[in-house]
Steps between C-alpha positions, in 0.01 A plus 500: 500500500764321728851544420774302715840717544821311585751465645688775577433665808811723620566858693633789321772674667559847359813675656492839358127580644563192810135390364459119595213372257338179429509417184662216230343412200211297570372760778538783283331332251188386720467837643440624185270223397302552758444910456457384116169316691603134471480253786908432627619229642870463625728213513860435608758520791554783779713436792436586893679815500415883563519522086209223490247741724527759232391279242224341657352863598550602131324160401208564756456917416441370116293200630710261270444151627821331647355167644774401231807695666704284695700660788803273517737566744812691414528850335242604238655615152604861505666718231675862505420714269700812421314775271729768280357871387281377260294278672699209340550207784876309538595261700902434665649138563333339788144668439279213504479266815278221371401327845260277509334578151774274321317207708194544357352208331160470358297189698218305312229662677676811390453392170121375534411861657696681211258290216226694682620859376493696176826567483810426688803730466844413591898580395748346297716488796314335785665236682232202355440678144424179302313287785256880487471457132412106537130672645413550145544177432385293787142313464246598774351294754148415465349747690735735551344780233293462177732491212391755180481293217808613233602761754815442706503598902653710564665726324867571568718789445828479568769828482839459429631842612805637354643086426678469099264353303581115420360231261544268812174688616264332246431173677325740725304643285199267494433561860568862484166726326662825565834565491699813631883628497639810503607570117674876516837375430390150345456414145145403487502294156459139681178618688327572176579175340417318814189641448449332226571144677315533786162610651674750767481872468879638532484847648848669512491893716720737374538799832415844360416260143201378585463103393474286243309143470467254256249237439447275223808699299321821530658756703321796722641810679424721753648830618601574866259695741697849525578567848568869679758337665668126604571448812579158511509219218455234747182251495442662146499166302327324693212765528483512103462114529228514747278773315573294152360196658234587674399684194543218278331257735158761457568517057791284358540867324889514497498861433273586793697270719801708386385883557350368851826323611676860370255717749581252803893531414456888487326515829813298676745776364393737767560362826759308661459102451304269330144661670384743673464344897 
């Protein structure tokens, strides 16, 4: 399977351990994509800076394709990430720095090579979030790939990290076939009823809760993986979303796709960053 990860691609600065990490949400998540055994491929902005080395040797050691990274000049995204006593991550005023990310714009050719993936897997909060979603939508080229007949290409998945949950979101929702937030201080009530209305799978993780998904109106849970001890919350959401869809790419079993995004969040708890480098 080929999954496209965008467009995030930032450095982690962590003070209290003076770790510098690569990292942001679309590398964490192709990292572990790629040691869930899916084909990665990587695409968005890094600029010409000492910070933009790190991620391309990150990119390279995980053999994640990044003919799609564009090094633009200027300073690549970085964020600093402070972590208390219990692992828990926090972040002061100034902490992200979003360089030459913010630039990023996805280019028609950008948008014929996604159609040729399984699944591409983006934020809520990228700089060209609607123009990403327009892939779902935009006809191929004769050509370009074969088209599967009542299938759409690709499929998208989309998280919307910690953001309160808004009925402006459903003109989205068409383009969108799974849908992530963090729900551990949300009231989840509109994700089950927009279940009903839509095809999309809306997955909400809970921390130490587990997470819950709804499809169709019916709702499914999973527990947390226990863990001896967290080190670090960071990258955690975005390695439950890679395990879920990799998983769901392989069974369209949202249950399975659930307990396998729980074991990749569980592993990230343990080390320092979104992966282990």
């Amino acid at each position: 399977m080929k999954i496209l990860a965008l467009a995030c691609f930032c450095v982690d600065v962590f003070p209290e351990t003076g770790k510098i990490l690569p990292g942001g949400n679309a590398l964490n998540l192709a990292v572990n994509c790629k040691e869930a055994g899916a084909e990665v491929f990587a695409a968005g902005n890094i600029g010409t800076d000492k910070y933009a080395d790190i991620l391309k040797s990150a990119i390279d050691k995980y053999k994640i394709d990044r003919s799609r990274i564009y090094e633009i000049e200027g300073a690549t995204a970085n964020h600093t990430i402070h972590i208390d006593a219990n692992g828990d991550r926090y972040f002061k005023d100034g902490a992200w720095i979003s360089g030459v990310w913010a630039d990023y714009k996805i280019s028609e050719s950008d948008k014929l090579f996604a159609k040729n993936m399984d699944a591409v897997a983006t934020t809520f909060y990228e700089p060209d979030f609607e123009n990403i979603l327009s892939v779902k939508q935009q006809p191929l080229k004769q050509g370009s790939i074969t088209q599967v007949e009542g299938d759409s290409i690709p499929l998208t998945a989309v998280d919307f990290h910690d953001a309160k949950i808004s009925a402006v979101w459903e003109k989205y929702f068409n383009s969108i076939d799974l849908f992530f937030i963090s729900g551990k201080t949300q009231d989840l009530k509109p994700l089950k009823e927009w279940s009903k209305k839509y095809k999309t799978v809306f997955t909400a993780t809970l921390g130490e809760h587990g997470s819950i998904s709804y499809k169709d109106g019916k709702e499914y849970k999973c527990g947390a993986v226990k863990v001896d001890k967290v080190i670090d919350t960071t990258g955690c959401g975005d390695s439950y979303i890679a395990g879920f869809i990799v998983e769901y790419l392989k069974s369209k079993n949202i249950e399975a796709s659930m307990e396998n995004g729980a074991h990749f969040a569980s592993k990230t708890l343990s080390y320092i960053g979104g992966f282990q480098i």
